[in-house]
C-alpha positions in Angstrom: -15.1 -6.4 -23.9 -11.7 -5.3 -23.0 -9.6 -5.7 -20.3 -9.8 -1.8 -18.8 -13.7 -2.5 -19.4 -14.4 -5.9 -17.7 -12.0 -4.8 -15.0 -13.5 -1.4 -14.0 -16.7 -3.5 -13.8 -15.4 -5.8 -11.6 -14.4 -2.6 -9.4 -17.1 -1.1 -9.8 -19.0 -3.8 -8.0 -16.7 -4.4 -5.5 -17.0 -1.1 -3.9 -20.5 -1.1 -4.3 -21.0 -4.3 -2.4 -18.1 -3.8 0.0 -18.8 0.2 0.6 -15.7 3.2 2.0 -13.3 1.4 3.5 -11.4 4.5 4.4 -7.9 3.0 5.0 -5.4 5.2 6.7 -7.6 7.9 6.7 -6.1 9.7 10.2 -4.0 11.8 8.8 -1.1 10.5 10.6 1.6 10.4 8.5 4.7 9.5 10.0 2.5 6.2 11.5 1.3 5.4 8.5 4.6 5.1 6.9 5.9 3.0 9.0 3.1 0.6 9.2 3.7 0.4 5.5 7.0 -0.4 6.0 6.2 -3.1 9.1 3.6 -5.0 7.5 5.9 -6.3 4.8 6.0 -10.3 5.6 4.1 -9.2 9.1 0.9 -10.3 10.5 -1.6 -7.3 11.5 -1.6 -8.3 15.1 2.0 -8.3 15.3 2.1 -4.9 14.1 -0.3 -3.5 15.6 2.1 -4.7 18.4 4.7 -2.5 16.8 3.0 0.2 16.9 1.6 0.0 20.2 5.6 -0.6 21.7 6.2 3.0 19.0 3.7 5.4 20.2 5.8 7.9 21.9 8.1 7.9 19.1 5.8 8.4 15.7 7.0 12.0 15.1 9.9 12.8 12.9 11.9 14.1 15.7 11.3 11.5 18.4 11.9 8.2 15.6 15.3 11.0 14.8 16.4 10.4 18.5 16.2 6.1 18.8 19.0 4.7 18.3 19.3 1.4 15.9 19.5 -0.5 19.4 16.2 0.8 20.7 14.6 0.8 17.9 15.4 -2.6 16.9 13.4 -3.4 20.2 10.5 -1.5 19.7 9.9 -3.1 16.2 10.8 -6.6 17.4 7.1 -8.1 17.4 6.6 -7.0 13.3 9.5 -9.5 12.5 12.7 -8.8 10.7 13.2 -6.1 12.6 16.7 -5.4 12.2 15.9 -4.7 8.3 13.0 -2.5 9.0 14.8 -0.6 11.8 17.2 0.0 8.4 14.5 0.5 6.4 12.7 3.0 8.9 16.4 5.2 9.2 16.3 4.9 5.5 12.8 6.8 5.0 13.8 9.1 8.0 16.3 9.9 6.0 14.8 10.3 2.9 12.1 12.8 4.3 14.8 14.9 5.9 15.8 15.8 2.6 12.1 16.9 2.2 12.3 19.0 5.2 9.8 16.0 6.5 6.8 18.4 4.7 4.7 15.9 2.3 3.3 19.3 0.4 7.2 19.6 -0.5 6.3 16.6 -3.0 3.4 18.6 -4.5 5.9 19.2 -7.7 7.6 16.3 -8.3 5.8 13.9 -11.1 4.3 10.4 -10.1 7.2 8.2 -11.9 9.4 10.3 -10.5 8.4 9.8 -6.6 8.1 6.3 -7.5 11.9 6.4 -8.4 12.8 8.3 -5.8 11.2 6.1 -3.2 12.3 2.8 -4.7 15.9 4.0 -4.0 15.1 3.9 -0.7 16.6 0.8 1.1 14.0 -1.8 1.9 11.2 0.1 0.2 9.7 -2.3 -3.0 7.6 -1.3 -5.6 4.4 -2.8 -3.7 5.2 -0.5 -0.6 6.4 2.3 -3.0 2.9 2.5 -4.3 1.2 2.4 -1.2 3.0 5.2 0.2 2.2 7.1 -3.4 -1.7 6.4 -3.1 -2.2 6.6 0.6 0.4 9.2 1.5 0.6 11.2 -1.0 -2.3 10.9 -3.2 -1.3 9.6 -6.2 -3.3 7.7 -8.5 -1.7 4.6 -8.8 -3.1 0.8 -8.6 -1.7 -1.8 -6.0 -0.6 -4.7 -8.3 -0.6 -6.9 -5.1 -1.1 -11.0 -4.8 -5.1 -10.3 -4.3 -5.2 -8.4 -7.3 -3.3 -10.6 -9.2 -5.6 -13.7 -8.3 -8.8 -11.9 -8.5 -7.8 -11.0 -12.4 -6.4 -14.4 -12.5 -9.9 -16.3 -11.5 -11.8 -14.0 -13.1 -10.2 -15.0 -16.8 -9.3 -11.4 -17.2 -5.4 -12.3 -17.6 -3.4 -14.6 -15.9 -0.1 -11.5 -15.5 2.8 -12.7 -14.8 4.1 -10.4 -11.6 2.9 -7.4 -10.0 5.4 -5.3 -12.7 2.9 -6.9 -15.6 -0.9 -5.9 -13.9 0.5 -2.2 -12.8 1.4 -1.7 -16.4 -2.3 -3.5 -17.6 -4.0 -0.9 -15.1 -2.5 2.2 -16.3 -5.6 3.0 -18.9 -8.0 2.6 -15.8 -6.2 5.3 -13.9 -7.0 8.3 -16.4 -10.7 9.3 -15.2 -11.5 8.2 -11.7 -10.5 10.7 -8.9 -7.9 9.3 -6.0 -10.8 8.6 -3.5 -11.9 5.8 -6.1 -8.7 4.5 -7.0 -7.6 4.2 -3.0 -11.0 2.3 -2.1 -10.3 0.3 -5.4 -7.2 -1.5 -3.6 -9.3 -1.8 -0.3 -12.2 -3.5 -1.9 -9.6 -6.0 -3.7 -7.8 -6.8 -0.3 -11.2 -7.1 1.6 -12.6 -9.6 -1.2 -9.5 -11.4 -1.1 -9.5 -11.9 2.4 -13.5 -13.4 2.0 -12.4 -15.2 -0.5 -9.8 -16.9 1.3 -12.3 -18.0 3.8 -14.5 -19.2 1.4 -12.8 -20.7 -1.5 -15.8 -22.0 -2.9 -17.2 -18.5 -3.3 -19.6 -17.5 -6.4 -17.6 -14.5 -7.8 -19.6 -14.6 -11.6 -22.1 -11.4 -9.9 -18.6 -9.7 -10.4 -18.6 -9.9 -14.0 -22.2 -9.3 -15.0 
């Protein structure tokens, strides 16, 4: 069995067992954003913190008015938050020369989003694709550390970086539609996170 096969089984029965996840399914873009970009080396308490101290401000025109100073307060509790205030002023930014409209991306090819938001400052590939699958629906696959060790355990290929698995993955990206490919990368985070509680979890049902 190949790799595209044994993996699209494994994902197969991961949504199954774990069901929708529906992540950032609100519809609220400018938040979303920038919980992608607070999370980085964040706990989810802390930005949930964040965002609670944010709330006022998560419109284009409000997070326009803050200055570095009061926004570097406001993002505090996420951690390094003088680099995301940058990064956040970065993406605002970036979407102003969108007119802040995510149908004004309807044109633009995948790779050449993904360029286009990598040249953003702060923004990685890992948050890159996120913001490509979640924002603005693009099929792509989050190469991230749970993915990476699930593939890893699993004896389906021990890749070397997240650069490695995203190329691997490409093949299983050409039928399924973007609802399957977004609760692919929930499913892999929620086993992950079992799996860290239980390390001496039976994963085999994953491969039969």
């Amino acid at each position: 069995m190949t790799f595209e096969e044994s993996a699209r089984r494994v994902l197969d029965h991961l949504v199954a067992h774990y069901g929708p996840q529906h992540w950032w399914e609100d519809g609220e873009t400018v938040k979303d954003w920038v919980t992608m970009i607070l999370i980085q080396q964040a706990t989810a308490q802390n930005v949930e913190r964040a965002l609670a101290n944010l709330a006022p401000y998560l419109t284009f025109e409000r997070l326009n008015q803050l200055t570095s100073d009061e926004l570097n307060e406001l993002v505090r509790p996420a951690g390094f938050y003088k680099q995301k205030t940058r990064s956040i002023q970065a993406m605002l930014a970036w979407w102003r020369t969108y007119h802040n409209d995510v149908s004004a991306f309807q044109s633009i090819s995948t790779p050449d989003l993904r360029r286009s938001l990598l040249s953003v400052r702060g923004i990685g590939p890992e948050t890159a694709d996120v913001m490509l699958l979640y924002i603005f629906e693009r099929r792509v696959f989050i190469a991230d550390q749970y993915a990476l060790r699930l593939f890893k355990r699993l004896g389906l290929g021990d890749f070397a970086n997240y650069a490695a698995l995203s190329v691997a993955t490409e093949p299983l990206l050409v039928e399924p539609d973007w609802v399957t490919v977004r609760e692919w990368h929930a499913v892999i985070d929620e086993h992950g996170k079992q799996y860290r509680k239980r390390p001496d979890m039976d994963e085999t049902w994953l491969l039969n």
